[in-house]
C-alpha positions as MATLAB code, in Angstrom:
seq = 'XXXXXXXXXXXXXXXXXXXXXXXXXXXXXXXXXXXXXXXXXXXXXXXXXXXXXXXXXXXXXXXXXXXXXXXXXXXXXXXXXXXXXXXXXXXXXXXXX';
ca = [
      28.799   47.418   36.000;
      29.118   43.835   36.516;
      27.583   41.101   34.713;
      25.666   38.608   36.953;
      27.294   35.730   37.605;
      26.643   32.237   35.726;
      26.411   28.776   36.900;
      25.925   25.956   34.642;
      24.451   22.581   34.933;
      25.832   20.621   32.505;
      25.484   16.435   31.339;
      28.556   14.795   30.368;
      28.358   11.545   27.907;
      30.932    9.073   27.253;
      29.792    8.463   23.798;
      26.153    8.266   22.231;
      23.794    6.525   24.843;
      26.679    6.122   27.283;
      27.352    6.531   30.707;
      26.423    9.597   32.061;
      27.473   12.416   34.764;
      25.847   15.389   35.831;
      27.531   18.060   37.588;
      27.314   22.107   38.610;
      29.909   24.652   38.309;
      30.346   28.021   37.884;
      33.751   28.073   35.212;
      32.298   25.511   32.483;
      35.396   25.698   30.366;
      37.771   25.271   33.171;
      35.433   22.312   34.329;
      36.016   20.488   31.274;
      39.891   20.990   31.299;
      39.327   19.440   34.493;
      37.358   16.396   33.513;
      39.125   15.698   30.129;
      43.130   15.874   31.901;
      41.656   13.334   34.728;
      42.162   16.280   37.234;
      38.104   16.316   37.512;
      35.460   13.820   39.002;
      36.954   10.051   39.713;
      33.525    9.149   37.922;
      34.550   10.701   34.600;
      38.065    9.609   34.648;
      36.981    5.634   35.407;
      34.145    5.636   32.860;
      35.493    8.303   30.167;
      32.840   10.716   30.468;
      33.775   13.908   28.631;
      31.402   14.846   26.227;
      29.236   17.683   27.084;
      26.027   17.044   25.521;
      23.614   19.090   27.859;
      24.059   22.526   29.245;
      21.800   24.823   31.340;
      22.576   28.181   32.950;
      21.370   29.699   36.040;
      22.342   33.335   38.419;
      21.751   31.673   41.348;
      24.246   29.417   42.966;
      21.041   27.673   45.008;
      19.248   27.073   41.462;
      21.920   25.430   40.126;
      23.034   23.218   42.647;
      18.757   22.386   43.227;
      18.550   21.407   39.311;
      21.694   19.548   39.618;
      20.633   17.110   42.689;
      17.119   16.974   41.311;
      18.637   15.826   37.702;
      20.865   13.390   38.975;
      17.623   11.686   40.973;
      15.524   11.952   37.487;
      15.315    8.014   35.794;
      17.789    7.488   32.752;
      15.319    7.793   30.020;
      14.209   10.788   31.034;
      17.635   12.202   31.423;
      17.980   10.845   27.402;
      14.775   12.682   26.486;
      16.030   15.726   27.789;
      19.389   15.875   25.878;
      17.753   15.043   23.115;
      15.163   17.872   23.201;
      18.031   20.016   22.855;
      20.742   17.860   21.067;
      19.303   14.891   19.206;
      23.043   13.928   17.444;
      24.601   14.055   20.870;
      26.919   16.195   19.614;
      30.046   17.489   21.760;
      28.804   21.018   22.474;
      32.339   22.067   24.178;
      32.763   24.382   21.139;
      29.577   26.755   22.458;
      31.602   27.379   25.585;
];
């Protein structure tokens, strides 16, 4: 049998308090490769946005890409408060993957 599928939201940082980007995508790991050889998002190449500080996993493609689009309209602090909740440091949480 199958293991559902997984989909992960995820928040990028470019360093503690930096820039952020938000994104959805079913291969996390892969994602990252992505971002961090400039093969990913234009955004995260021009403003150095590769540390993944936030992560959230969902089965269903529509959740996922719903959380995603409703993140990316939340204001900046609350987008802080939420990583934090979760990962205070900011640590690089690419390891977990």
């Amino acid at each position: 049998m199958n293991a559902p599928a997984v989909y992960y939201v995820y928040i990028l940082a470019s360093r503690y308090y930096g820039t952020l980007y938000i994104g959805v995508c079913r291969d996390l790991s892969n994602r990252l490769s992505s971002h961090r050889s400039g093969r990913g998002s234009k955004f995260v190449t021009k403003y150095g946005v590769t540390r993944l500080v936030y992560v959230e996993t969902y089965t269903s493609p529509s959740e996922a890409i719903a959380r995603e689009k409703a993140l990316k309209e939340w204001r900046r602090d609350w987008k802080i408060r939420l990583i934090e909740q979760e990962n205070p440091d900011w640590r690089d949480l690419s390891h977990l993957i």
